[in-house]
C-alpha positions in Angstrom: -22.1 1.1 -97.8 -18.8 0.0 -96.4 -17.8 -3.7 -97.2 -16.5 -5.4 -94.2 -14.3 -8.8 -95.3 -14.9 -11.8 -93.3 -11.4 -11.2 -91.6 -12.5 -8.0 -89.7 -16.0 -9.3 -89.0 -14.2 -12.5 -87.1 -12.0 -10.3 -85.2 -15.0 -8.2 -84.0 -17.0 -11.0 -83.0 -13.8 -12.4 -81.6 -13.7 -9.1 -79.5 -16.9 -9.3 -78.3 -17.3 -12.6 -77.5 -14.4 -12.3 -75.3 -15.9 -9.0 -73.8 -19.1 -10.7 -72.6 -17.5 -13.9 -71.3 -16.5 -14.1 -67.7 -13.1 -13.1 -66.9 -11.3 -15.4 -64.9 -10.8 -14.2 -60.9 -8.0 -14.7 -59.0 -8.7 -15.2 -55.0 -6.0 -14.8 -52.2 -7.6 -14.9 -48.7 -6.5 -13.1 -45.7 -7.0 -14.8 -41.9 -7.4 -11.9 -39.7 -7.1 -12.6 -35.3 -8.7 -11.6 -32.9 -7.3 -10.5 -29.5 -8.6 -9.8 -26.1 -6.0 -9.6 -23.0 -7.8 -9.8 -19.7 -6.8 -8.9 -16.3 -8.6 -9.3 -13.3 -5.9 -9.6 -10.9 -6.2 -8.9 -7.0 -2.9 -7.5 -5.2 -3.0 -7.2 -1.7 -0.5 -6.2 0.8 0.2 -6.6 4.6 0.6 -2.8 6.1 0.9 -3.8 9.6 -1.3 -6.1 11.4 -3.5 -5.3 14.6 -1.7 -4.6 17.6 -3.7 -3.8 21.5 0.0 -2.8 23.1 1.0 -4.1 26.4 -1.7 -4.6 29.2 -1.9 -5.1 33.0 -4.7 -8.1 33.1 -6.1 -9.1 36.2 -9.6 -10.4 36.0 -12.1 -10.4 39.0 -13.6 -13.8 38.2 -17.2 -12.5 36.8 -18.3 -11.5 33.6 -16.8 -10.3 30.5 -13.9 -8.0 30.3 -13.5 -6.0 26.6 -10.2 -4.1 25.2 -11.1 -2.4 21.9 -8.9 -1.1 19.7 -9.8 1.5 16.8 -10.1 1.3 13.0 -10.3 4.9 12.3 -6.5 5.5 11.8 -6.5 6.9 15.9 -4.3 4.2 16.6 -6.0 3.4 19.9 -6.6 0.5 22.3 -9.0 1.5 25.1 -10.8 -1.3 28.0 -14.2 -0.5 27.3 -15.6 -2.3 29.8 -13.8 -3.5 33.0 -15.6 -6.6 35.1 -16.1 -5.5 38.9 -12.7 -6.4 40.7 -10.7 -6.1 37.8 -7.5 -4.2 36.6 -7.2 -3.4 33.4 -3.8 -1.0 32.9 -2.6 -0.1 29.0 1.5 0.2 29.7 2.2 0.3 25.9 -0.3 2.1 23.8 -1.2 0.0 20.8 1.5 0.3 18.3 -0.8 -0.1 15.1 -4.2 -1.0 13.7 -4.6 -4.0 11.2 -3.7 -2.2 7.6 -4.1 -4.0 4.0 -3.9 -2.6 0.8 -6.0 -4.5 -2.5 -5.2 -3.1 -5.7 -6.8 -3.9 -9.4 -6.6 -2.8 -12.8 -9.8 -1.0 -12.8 -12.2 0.5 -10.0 -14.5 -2.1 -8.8 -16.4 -3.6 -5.9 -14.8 -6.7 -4.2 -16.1 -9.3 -1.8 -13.8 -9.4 1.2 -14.3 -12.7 3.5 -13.0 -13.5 6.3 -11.6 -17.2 7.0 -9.1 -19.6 9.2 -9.8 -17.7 12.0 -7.2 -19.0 15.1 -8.2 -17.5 18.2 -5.8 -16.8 21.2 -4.4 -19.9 22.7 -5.3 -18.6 26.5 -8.9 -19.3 27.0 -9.1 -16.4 28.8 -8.3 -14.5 25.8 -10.9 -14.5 22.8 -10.8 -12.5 19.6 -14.6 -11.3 20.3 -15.0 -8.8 17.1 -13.2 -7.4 14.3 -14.2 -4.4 12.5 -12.7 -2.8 9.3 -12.6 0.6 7.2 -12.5 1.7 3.6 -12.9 4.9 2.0 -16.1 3.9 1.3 -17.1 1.3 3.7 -17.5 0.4 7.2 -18.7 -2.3 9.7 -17.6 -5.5 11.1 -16.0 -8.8 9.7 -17.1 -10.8 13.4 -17.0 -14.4 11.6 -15.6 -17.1 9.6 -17.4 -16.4 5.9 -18.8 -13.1 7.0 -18.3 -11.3 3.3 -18.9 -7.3 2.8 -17.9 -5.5 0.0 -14.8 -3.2 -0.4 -14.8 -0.5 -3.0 -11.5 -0.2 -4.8 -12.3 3.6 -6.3 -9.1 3.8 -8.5 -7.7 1.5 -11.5 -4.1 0.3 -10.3 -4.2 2.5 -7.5 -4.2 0.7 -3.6 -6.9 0.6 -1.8 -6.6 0.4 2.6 -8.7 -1.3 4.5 -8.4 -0.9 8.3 -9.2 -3.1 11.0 -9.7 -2.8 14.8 -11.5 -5.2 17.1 -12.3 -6.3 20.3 -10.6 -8.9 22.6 -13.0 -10.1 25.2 -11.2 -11.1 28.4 -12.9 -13.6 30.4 -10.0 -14.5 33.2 -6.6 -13.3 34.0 -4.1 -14.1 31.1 -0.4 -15.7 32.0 1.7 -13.0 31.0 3.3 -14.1 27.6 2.9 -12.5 23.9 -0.5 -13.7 22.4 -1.3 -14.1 19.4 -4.5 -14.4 17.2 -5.0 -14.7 13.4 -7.8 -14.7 10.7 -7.6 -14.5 6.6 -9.5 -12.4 4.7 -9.8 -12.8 0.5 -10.9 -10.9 -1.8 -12.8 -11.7 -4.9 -15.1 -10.1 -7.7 
C-alpha cells in the first residue's frame, strides 16, 4: 500500500474541488436589426390626352347630338348619332386618344377613380361618357368616384390605360377651342 503524505492528498482535493465548482462565465451580448424596405409607390404618366379633332357643329334645335371617339388604339372620332336638322362634319380627324401609363414595383391590381371632373364651358357641349382600356380591362369611368380596377401585369414595367368618350352636343357650339378635364388616381 502506497503512502500518500498530507501534501499530495491537499493538492488532490484542491484539484477536485476546483473541478466540481462552477467556473466563472464571461457574457458579451450581440444586438442584431432588423430591416424591412417597402415600396409601394404609384408612377403615372400623361401619354397624350383625348382629342375629338376639329368639327363642323350645327345643331337642329331637338334632341341629343353624340361624337364618340375610340379607346381601342383606332384613333377615331365618329358622330354617332346626328339630331334631325343637324350637321355634324369631322375636318380634322382626332389626333389622339386619352393615354396614361401607371407603373409599380410589383404586379398588382389598382383602384382607378375618377375625380374633379370640369365639364366644357359651352352648355351645349357636355362630356357625356368616358370609357378606358387596359390589357386586361375594359368599361367606362362615366362619373365623379366611379372606381374600377386596373391590372398592372409587370413589376416596374408601365402599364397603359386608354380612354375614349363621348361628347353629347345639345346646341350649336361658338366656334372656339373647348376644353374639358377630369382626374383619375390610382390606389391599392
Amino acid at each position: 500500500m502506497k503512502n500518500i503524505n498530507l501534501k499530495t492528498l491537499g493538492k488532490i482535493a484542491l484539484t477536485a474541488c476546483l473541478l466540481s465548482a462552477p467556473m466563472q462565465a464571461f457574457a458579451q451580448t450581440a444586438t442584431v436589426q432588423a430591416d424591412l424596405i417597402t415600396d409601394s409607390a404609384i408612377t403615372t404618366n400623361n401619354i397624350s390626352n383625348m382629342d375629338f379633332g376639329e368639327w363642323f357643329l350645327v345643331h337642329g334645335g331637338v334632341g341629343t347630338g353624340v361624337l364618340t371617339l375610340t379607346d381601342d388604339g383606332s384613333v377615331s372620332a365618329t358622330a354617332t348619332t346626328t339630331p334631325v336638322g343637324s350637321t355634324f362634319t369631322n375636318l380634322t380627324p382626332s389626333g389622339s386618344e386619352g393615354v396614361i401609363t401607371v407603373e409599380i414595383p410589383a404586379a398588382a391590381v389598382l383602384t382607378m377613380t375618377r375625380s374633379n371632373t370640369t365639364d366644357f364651358a359651352d352648355a351645349g357641349l357636355s362630356l357625356a361618357a368616358v370609357t378606358y382600356v387596359t390589357a386586361t380591362e375594359s368599361g367606362n369611368i362615366d362619373s365623379d368616384a366611379t372606381a374600377v380596377p386596373v391590372t398592372v401585369v409587370a413589376a416596374n414595367t408601365p402599364e397603359t390605360v386608354t380612354f375614349g368618350g363621348q361628347v353629347g352636343i345639345t346646341a350649336t357650339p361658338a366656334d372656339a377651342a373647348h376644353a374639358a378635364t377630369f382626374d383619375v388616381t390610382f390606389s391599392f
